[in-house]
ROLODO-890941 format. One line per field, with one value per residue: residue number from 0; residue in one letter; x, y, z of N, C-alpha, C in turn. Coordinates in steps of 0.05 Angstrom, whole numbers. Layout:
// residues N
num = (NUM|...) .
residu = (a|...) .
n_X = (X|...) .
n_Y = (Y|...) .
n_Z = (Z|...) .
ca_X = (X|...) .
ca_Y = (Y|...) .
ca_Z = (Z|...) .
c_X = (X|...) .
c_Y = (Y|...) .
c_Z = (Z|...) .
***
This chain:
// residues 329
num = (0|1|2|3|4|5|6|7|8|9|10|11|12|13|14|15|16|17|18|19|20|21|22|23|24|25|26|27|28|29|30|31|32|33|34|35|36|37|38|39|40|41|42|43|44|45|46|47|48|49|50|51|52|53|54|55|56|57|58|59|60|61|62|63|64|65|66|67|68|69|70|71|72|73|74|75|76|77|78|79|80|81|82|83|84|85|86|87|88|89|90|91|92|93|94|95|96|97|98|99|100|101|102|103|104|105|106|107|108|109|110|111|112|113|114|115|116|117|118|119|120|121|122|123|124|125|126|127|128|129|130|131|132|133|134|135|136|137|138|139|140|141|142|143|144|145|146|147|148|149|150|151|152|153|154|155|156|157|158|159|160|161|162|163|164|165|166|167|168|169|170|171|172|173|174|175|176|177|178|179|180|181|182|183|184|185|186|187|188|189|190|191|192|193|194|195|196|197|198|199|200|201|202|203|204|205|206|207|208|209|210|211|212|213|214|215|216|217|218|219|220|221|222|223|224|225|226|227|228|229|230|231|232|233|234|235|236|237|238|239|240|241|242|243|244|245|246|247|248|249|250|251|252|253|254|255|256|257|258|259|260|261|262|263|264|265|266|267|268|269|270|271|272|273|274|275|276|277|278|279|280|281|282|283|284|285|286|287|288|289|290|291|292|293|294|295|296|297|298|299|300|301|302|303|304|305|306|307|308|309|310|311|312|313|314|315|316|317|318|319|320|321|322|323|324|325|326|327|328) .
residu = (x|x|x|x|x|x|x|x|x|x|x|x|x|x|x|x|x|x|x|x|x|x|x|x|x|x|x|x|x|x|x|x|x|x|x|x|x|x|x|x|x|x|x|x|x|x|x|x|x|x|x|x|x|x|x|x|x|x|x|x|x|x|x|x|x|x|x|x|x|x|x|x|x|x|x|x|x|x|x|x|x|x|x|x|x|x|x|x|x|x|x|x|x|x|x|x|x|x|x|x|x|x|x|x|x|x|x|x|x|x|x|x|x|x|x|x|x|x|x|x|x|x|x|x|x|x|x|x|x|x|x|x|x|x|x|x|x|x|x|x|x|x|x|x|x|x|x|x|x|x|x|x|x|x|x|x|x|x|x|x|x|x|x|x|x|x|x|x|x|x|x|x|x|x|x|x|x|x|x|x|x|x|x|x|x|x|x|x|x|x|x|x|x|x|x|x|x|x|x|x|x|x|x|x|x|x|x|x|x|x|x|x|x|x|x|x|x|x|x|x|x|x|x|x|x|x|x|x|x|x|x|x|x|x|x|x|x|x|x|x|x|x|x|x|x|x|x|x|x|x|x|x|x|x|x|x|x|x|x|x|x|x|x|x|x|x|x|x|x|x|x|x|x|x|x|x|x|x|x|x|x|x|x|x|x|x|x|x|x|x|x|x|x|x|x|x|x|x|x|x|x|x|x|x|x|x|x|x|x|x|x|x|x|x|x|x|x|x|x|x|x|x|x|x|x|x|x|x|x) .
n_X = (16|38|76|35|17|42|18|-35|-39|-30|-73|-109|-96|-100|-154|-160|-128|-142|-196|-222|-188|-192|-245|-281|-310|-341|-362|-410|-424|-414|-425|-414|-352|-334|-333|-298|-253|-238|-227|-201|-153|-143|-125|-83|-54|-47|-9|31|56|60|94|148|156|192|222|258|235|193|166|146|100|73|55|19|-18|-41|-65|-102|-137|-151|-198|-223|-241|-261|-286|-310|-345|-343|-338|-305|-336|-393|-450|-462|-457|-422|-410|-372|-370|-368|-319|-296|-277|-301|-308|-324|-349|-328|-301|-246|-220|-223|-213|-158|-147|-155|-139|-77|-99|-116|-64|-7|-47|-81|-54|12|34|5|32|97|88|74|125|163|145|159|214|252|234|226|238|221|176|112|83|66|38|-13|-31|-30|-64|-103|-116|-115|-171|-193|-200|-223|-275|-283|-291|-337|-373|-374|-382|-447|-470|-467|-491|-543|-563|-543|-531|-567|-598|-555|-505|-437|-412|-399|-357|-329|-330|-282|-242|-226|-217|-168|-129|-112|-103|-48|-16|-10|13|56|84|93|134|198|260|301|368|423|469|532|549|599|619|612|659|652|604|542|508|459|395|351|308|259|253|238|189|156|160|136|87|71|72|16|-12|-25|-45|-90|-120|-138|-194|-215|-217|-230|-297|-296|-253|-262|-280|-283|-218|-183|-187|-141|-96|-91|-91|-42|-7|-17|5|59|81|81|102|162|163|176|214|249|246|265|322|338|337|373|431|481|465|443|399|333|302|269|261|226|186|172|165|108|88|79|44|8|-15|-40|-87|-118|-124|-165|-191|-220|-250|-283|-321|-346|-392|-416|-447|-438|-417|-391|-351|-323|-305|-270|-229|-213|-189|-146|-116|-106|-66|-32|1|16|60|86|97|129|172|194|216|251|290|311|330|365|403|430|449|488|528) .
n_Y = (-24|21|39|54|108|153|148|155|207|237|225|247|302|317|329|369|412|425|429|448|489|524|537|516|474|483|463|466|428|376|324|320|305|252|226|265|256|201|212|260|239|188|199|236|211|163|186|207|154|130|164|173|119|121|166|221|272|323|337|288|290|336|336|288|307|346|318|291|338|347|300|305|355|364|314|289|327|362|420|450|454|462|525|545|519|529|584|578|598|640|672|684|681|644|599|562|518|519|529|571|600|593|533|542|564|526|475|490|502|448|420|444|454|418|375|378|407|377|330|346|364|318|291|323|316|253|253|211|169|198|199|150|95|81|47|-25|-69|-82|-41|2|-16|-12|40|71|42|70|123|119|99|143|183|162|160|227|240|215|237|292|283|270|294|346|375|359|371|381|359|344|350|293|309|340|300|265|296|308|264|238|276|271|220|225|263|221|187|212|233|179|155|122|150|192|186|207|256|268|322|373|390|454|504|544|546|572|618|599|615|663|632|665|698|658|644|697|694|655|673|713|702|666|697|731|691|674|722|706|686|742|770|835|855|882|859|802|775|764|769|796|775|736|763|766|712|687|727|701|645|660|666|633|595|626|630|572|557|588|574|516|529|549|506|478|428|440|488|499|476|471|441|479|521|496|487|550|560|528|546|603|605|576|616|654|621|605|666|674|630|653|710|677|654|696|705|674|618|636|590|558|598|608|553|548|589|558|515|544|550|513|485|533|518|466|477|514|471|439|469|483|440|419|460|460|402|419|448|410|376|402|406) .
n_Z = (0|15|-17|-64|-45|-74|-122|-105|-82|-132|-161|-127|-128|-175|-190|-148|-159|-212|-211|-159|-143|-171|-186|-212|-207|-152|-75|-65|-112|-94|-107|-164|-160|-164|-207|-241|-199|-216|-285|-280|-237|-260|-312|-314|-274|-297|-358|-329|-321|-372|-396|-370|-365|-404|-410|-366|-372|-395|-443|-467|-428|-430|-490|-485|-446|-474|-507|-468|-455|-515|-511|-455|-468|-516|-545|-496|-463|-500|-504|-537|-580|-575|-578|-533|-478|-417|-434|-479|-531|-526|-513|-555|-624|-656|-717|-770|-729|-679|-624|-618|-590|-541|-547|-558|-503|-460|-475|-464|-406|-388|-401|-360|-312|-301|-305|-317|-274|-219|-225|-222|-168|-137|-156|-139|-69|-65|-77|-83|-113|-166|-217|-230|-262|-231|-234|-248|-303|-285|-249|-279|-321|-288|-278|-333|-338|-299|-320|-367|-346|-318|-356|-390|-359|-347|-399|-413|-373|-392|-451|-437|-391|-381|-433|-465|-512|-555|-599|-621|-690|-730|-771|-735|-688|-710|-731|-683|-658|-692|-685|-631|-626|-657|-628|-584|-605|-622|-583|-549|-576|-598|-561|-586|-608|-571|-570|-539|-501|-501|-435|-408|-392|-363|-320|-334|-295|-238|-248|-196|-155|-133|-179|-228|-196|-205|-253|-276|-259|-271|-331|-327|-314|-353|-397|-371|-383|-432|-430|-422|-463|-495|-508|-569|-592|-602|-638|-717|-747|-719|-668|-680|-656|-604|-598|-621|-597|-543|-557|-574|-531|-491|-519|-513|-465|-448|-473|-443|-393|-410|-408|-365|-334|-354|-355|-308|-290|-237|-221|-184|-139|-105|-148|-181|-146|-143|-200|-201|-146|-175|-222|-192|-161|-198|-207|-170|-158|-195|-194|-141|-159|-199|-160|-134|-127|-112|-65|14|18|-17|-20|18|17|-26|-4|36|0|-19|18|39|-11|-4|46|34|-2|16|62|30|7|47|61|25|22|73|66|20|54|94|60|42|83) .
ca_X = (0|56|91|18|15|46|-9|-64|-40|-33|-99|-133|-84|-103|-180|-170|-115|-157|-219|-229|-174|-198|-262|-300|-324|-344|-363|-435|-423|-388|-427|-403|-324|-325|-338|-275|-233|-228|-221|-167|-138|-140|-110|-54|-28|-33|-2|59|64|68|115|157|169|206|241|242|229|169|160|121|79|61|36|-2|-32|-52|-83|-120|-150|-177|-222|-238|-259|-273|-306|-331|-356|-357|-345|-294|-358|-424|-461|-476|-443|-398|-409|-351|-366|-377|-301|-288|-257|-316|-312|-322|-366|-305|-290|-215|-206|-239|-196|-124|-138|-168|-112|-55|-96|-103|-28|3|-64|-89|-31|45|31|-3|55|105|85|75|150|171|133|176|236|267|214|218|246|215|148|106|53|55|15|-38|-43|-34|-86|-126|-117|-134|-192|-213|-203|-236|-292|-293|-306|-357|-399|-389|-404|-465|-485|-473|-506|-568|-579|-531|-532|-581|-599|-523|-484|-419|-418|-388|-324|-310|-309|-271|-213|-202|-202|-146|-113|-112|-85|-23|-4|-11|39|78|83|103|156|224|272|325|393|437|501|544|551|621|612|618|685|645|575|518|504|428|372|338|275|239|248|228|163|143|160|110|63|60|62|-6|-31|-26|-55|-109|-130|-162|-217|-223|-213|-250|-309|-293|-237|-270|-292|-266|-195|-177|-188|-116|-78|-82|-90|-21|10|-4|17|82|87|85|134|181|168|180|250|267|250|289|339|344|337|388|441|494|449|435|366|330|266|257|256|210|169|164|153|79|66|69|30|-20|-27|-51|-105|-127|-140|-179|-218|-241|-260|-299|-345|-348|-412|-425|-448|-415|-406|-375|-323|-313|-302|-245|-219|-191|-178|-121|-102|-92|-47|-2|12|30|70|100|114|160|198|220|235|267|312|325|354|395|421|438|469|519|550) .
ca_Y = (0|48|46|72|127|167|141|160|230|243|214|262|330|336|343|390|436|431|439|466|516|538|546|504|454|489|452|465|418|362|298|316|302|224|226|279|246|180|222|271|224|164|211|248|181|142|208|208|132|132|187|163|99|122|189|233|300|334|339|278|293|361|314|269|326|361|285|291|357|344|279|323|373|354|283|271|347|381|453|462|463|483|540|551|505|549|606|577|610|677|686|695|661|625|596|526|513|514|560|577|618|564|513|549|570|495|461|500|496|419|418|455|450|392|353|376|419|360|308|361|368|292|285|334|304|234|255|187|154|212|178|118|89|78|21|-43|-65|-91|-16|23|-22|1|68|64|42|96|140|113|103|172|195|148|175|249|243|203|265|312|277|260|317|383|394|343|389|389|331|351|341|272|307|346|279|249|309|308|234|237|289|253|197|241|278|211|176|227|227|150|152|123|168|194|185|245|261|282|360|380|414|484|514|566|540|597|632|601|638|657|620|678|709|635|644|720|693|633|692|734|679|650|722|731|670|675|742|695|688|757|795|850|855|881|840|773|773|769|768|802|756|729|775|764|689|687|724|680|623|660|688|607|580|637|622|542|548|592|543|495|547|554|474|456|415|460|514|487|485|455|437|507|529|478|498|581|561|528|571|634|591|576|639|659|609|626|696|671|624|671|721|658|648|723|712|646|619|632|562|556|620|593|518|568|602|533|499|560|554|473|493|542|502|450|496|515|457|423|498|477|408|421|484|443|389|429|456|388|363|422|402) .
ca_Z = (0|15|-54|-89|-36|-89|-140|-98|-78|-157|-166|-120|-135|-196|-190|-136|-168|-239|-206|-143|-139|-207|-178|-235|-191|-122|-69|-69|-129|-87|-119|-182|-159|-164|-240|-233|-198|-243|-300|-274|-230|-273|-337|-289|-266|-336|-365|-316|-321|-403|-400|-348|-384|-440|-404|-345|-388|-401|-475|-470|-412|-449|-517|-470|-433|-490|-528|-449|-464|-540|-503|-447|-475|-547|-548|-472|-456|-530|-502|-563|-612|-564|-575|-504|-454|-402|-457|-496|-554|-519|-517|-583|-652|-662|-734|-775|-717|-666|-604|-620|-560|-511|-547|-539|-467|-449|-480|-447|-378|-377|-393|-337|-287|-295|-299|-303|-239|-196|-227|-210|-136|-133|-145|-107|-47|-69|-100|-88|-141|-187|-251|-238|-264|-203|-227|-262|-319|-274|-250|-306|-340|-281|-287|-355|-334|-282|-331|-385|-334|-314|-382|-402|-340|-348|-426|-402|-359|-405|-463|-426|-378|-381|-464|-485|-544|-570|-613|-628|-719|-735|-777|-706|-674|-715|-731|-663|-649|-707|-673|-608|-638|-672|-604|-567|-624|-620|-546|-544|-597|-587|-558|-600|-591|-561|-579|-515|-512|-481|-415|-415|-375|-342|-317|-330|-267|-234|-246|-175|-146|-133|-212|-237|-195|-216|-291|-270|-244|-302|-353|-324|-308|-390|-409|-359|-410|-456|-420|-406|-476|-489|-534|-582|-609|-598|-669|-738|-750|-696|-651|-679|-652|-570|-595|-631|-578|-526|-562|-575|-498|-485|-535|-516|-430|-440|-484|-430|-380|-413|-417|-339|-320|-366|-325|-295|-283|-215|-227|-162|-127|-96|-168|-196|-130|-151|-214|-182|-134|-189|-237|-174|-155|-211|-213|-137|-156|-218|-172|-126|-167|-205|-148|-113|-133|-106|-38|27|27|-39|-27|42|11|-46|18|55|-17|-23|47|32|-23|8|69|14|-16|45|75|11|16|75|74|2|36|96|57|3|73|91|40|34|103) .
c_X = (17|61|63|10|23|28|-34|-65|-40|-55|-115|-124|-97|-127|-181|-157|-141|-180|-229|-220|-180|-226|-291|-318|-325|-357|-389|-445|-414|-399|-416|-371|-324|-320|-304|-252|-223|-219|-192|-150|-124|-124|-88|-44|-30|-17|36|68|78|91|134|175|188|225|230|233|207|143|135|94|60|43|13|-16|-50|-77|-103|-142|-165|-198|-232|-257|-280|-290|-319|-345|-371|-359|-326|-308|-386|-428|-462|-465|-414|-388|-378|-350|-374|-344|-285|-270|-276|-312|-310|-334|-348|-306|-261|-208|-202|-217|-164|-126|-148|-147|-87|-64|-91|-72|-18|-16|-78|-68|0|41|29|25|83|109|89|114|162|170|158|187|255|260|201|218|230|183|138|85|63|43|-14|-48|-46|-61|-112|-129|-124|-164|-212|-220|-220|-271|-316|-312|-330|-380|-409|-398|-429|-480|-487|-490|-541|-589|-565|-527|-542|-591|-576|-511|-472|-421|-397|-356|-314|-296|-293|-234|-205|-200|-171|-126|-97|-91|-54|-13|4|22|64|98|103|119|173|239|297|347|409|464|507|547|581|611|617|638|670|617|556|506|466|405|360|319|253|235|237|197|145|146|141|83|51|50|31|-24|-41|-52|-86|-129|-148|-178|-226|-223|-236|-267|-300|-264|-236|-280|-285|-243|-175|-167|-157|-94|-78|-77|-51|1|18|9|45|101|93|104|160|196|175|205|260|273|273|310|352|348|353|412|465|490|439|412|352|302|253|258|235|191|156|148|112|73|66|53|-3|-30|-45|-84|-127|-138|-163|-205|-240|-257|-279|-327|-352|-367|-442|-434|-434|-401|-379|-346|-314|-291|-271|-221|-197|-183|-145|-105|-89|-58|-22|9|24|51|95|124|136|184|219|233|253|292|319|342|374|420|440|451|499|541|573) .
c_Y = (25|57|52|98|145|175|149|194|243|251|245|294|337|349|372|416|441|452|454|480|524|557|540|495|461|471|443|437|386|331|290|300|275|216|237|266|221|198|247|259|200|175|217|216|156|161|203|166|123|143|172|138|92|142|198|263|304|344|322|275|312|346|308|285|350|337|288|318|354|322|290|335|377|335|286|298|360|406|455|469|471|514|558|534|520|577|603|587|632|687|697|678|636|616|561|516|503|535|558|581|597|544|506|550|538|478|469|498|468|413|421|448|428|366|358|388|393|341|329|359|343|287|295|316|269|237|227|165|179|202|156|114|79|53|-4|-48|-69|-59|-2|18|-2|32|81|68|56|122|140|114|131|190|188|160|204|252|234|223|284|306|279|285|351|397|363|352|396|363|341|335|314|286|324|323|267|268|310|280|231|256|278|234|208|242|243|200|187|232|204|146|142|142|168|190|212|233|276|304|356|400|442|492|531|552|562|602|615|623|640|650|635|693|687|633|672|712|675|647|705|725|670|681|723|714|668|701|727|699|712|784|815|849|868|866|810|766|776|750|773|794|738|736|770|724|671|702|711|661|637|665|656|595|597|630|595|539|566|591|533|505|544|530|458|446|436|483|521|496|463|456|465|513|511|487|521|579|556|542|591|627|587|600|656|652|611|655|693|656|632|698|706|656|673|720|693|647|625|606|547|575|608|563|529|580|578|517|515|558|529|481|508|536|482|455|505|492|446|442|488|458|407|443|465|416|393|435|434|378|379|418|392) .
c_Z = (0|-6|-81|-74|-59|-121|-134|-96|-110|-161|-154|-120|-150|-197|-173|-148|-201|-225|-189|-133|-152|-206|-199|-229|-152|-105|-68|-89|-120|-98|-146|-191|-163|-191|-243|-233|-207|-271|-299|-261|-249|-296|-321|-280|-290|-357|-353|-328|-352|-404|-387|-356|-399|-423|-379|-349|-385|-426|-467|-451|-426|-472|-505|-459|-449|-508|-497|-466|-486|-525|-489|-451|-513|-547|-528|-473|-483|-528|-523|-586|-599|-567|-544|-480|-447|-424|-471|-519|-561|-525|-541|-602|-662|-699|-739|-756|-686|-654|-609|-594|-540|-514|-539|-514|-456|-453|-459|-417|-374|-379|-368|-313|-283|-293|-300|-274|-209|-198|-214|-173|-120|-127|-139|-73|-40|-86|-106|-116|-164|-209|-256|-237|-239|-208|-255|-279|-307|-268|-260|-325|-319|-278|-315|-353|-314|-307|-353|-369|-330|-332|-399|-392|-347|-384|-427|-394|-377|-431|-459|-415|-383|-407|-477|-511|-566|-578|-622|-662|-716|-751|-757|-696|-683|-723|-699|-637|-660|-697|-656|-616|-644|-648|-583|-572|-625|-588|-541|-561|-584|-581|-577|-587|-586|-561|-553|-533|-495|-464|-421|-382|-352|-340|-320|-296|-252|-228|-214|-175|-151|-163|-228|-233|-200|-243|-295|-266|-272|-323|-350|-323|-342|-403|-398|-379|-430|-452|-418|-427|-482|-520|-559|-614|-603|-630|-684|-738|-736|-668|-650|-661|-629|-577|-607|-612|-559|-534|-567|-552|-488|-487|-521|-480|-432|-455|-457|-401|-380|-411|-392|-326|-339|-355|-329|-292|-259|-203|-198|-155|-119|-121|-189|-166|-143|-177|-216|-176|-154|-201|-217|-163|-167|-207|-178|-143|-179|-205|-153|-137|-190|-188|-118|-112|-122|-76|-20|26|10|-33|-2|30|-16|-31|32|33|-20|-3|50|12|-17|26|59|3|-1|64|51|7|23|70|51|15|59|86|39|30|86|89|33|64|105) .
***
């Protein structure tokens, strides 16, 4: 039982960082979470486990996290092509019968918030079993199968009862089954081979923690904008232009990432921490201004989900700073 402790805490991170720091799924809501958590759990720990397999990088978590997102939100839910479900096709770029907007910002959150963030924190928490795949085929199959589960149910619900008036067109579902498929393939590829680099004489200086987590802050503050452009450039052609920057504000923050965690940069857990918390912070202020509107019970139930998190947050600081300290004796 011990050695899936790390399996289970996955399992139940992710729903809560996705969902109920996000403020999607408030608590008021709390029958809905079982559906949830097979589907974000069960994806987040077949996600890491795939990945994991093959490398300890992030490329292919990213793929796989993005192949999550199109079934998500494409096949099981269908907010990439509704009319009217979570006014996805209020924010603008609607065309071909596709929310654009909805789809970039939905994509890039399941990435980072639904799953590198929670996997992230996970191996933090057990850095000893970072590298290493954590389940079996027996478990992976079953993980698989929560997840598969999950999705069966909430498309079930949403078919039936929350957009029974809506069928996503047959060549939607099927460009972004074929999608899916691509990102997944691409994902699970063999790894190339690497040619040694010669060290470098002088090592590049490390970037600090706390500039890693204001570049994590701002980056998500940005991106969080989708949601939030203003009328009048939700429409048209227009609409390109905040959508092409983020994606270039992205590409330009994750080379220089890689840029800062490349080895002799002495890139470290407190910096894979900042990077989180700026990224969560974000999503905390987005949450609560999500449900200002909501019950006490709900902003209350937003109030101790944040307070969970930064004590989380908190405590791996420490125990991460207390053992660099440590180790330098």
């Amino acid at each position: 039982m011990k050695r899936n402790v790390p399996v289970l805490t996955l399992a139940l991170l992710s729903p809560f960082v996705a969902e109920i720091l996000f403020g999607a799924t408030p608590l008021s809501r709390f029958a809905s979470l079982p559906p949830l958590i097979l589907l974000y759990g069960g994806g987040a720990v077949l996600i890491r486990e795939l990945a994991r397999r093959i490398s300890s990088g992030w490329d292919r978590v990213a793929w796989l996290a993005a192949a999550y997102a199109l079934v998500e939100e494409g096949l099981v839910m269908q907010t990439f092509f509704s009319t009217d479900l979570f006014d996805a096709s209020t924010y603008g770029g609607r065309a071909f019968g596709v929310n654009w907007v909805w789809v970039e910002a939905l994509i890039g959150y399941h990435i980072v918030w639904s799953i590198v963030i929670p996997i992230v924190l996970v191996e933090i928490c057990f850095p000893e079993r970072r590298t290493e795949p954590w389940l079996g085929h027996a478990g992976t199959t079953a993980a698989l199968a929560c997840y598969a589960l999950g999705a069966l149910a909430i498309a079930i619900t949403f078919r039936r009862f929350v957009t029974p008036h809506f069928q996503a067109s047959a060549p939607h579902v099927i460009a972004t089954g074929i999608i899916t498929v691509i990102f997944v393939a691409w994902a699970l590829r063999k790894p190339a081979k690497m040619l040694a680099k010669p060290l470098s004489k002088a090592p590049a200086r490390p970037v600090p923690a706390p500039l890693a987590g204001l570049a994590a802050l701002s980056m998500a503050g940005l991106c969080v904008q989708l949601f939030k452009l203003p009328q009048p450039i939700r429409g048209g052609l227009r609409v390109l232009a905040p959508m092409l920057l983020a994606g270039c504000l992205v590409c330009a923050f994750a080379a220089m990432v890689r840029s800062w965690s490349a080895p002799g940069r002495g890139w470290t857990d407190l910096h894979r921490l900042a990077l989180v918390a700026g990224a969560l912070a974000a999503t905390m202020v987005y949450g609560v201004a999500a449900l200002k509107t909501g019950s006490p019970f709900d902003r209350g139930g937003q109030a101790v989900s944040s307070v969970v998190i930064l004590l989380l947050l908190g405590a791996l600081a420490y125990r991460v700073h207390d053992q660099s300290q440590t180790s330098s004796l």
